[in-house]
C-alpha positions, 0 to 999 in steps of 0.5 A: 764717165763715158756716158757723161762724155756721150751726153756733153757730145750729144748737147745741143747748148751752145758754146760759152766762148770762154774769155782767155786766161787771164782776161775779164769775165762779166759772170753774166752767165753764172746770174741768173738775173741775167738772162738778157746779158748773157744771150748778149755776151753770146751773140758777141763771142760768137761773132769775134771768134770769127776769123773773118769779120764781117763788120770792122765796127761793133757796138751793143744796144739794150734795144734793137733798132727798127729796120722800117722806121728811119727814126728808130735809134738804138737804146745804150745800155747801162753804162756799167754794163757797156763797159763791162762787155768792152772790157770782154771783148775789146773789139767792142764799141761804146754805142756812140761809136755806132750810128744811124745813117738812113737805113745804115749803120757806120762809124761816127768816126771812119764812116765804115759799115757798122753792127749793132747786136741786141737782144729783144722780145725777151720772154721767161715763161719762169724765172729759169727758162726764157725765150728772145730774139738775139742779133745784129742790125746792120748794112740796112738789113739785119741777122737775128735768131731766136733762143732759149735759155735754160738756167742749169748747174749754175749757168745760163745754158743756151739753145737755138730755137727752131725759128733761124737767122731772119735776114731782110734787105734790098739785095739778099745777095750783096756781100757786107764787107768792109770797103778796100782799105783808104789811102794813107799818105805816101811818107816816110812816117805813115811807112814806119807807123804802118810797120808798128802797127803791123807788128802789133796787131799781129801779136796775139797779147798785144793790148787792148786799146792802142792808139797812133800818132805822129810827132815831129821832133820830141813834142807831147803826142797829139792826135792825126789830122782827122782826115789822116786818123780816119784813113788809119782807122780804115786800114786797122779797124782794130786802132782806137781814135786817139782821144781814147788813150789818156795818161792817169796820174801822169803814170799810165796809159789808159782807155778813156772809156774801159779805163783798162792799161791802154798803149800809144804808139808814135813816130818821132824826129824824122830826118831826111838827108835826101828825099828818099832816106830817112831816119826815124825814132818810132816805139810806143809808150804804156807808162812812165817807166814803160816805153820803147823806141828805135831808130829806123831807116827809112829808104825808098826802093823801087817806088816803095818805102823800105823799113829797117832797125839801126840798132839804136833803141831806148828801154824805160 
């Protein structure tokens, strides 16, 4: 047992970055017609499991993007297989999300920096030992390193090769990081939603796929004016447009893409008796008989919105 202890902590594989109990697992690493996916399928867990993202929009491509060619557009993988991959990672994009702009990459939506990962050159000198380049293009430059998988106890089992990351660009030195956060209308509804959506995407088991609205009185939700939805986007890169979440059956919420259970948050009924006290009923909805929604407060304190729960709430 020791031994077995010293060699697994001696191993120069990579890590597999696991998916959460509970969560989707492609099982592109235990196929060993896989290779290809499942360096893929690293390349993004490695990149998610960061902290600190360099890119708030993240797409995959079955081929890379050439850097010197303006014209060179990334191939979309096999549907199946995208949608597999976002079901995995649900910060993951579908390709269309992500396009070329010159020498960029952005977000056909937010117009923010974008990725795009890849793997290419995929050589395999047998059927269980390949050799590819893995990575992202992005910023008009691009991070790829070369790997080895090896097919052992199962598994595809991954290694860097001596070769490492290959950046290019104008500037070696300029940091990629998203842009300071847009500017959201200074109103008591954008005050409250905030205040949801902070609270959502600080829980960890929050769902994948979440969308936003606001609507006056008790309206059938309808998405932002566009020039709003793209601000809130901005300011969550987490938030989906509002078109990706779509009732089925007129049961359930869910992704118009991964068609996994998906959640709509929404502020309603707003009333002002004076400019600068409101009420409002905010909550979100995943289901027919899934749904919460409370009244707010909404008061105006020293130049900034302040927002508080009367304690009137509806639970379906």
């Amino acid at each position: 047992m020791a031994l077995m202890l010293w060699l697994a902590a001696c191993s120069t594989y990579l890590p597999r970055y696991e998916p959460q109990k509970g969560a989707f697992a492609t099982k592109y690493y235990e196929n060993i017609q896989t290779p290809r996916l499942a360096l893929l399928e690293y390349r993004l867990g490695n990149y998610f499991e960061q902290s600190k993202r360099p890119y708030p929009v993240v797409c995959a491509a079955a081929a890379n993007v050439d850097p010197h060619d303006k014209a060179s557009q990334a191939r979309a993988l096999d549907p199946d297989v995208e949608l597999k991959l976002i079901a995995r990672f649900p910060g993951l994009s579908p390709l269309s999300r992500c396009e070329r702009d010159g020498l960029d990459i952005v977000a056909t939506d937010t117009q923010q920096a974008a990725a795009i990962f890849d793997v290419h050159d995929l050589v395999c000198d047998t059927p269980t030992v390949c050799l590819a380049w893995a990575g992202y293009y992005a910023n008009g430059q691009h991070g790829w390193s070369y790997f080895r998988m090896t097919f052992e106890g199962g598994e595809w089992r991954i290694e860097r090769e001596e070769l490492n990351i290959v950046l290019t660009a104008a500037d070696r030195d300029r940091q990629d990081f998203p842009a300071a956060r847009a500017e959201l209308p200074d109103t008591p509804q954008m005050a409250l939603l905030t205040n949801l959506l902070d609270e959502q995407f600080a829980n960890p088991d929050h769902y994948a796929t979440t969308c936003a609205t606001i609507t006056p009185g008790n309206q059938a939700s309808q998405a932002l004016p566009d020039e709003i939805e793209v601000a809130l986007i901005q300011n969550y890169p987490e938030l989906a447009p509002f078109d990706r979440c779509v009732w089925k059956d007129d049961a359930l919420v869910v992704d118009a893409v991964t068609g996994e259970r998906a959640v709509i948050y929404s502020v309603r009924r707003t009333v002002c008796p004076t400019k600068d006290e409101c009420t409002a009923w905010g909550g979100w909805i995943t289901a027919n008989l899934g749904a919460q929604a409370w009244e707010y407060r909404i008061r105006r304190i020293d130049g900034s919105w302040t927002v508080e729960r009367t304690g009137n709430g509806v639970i379906s």
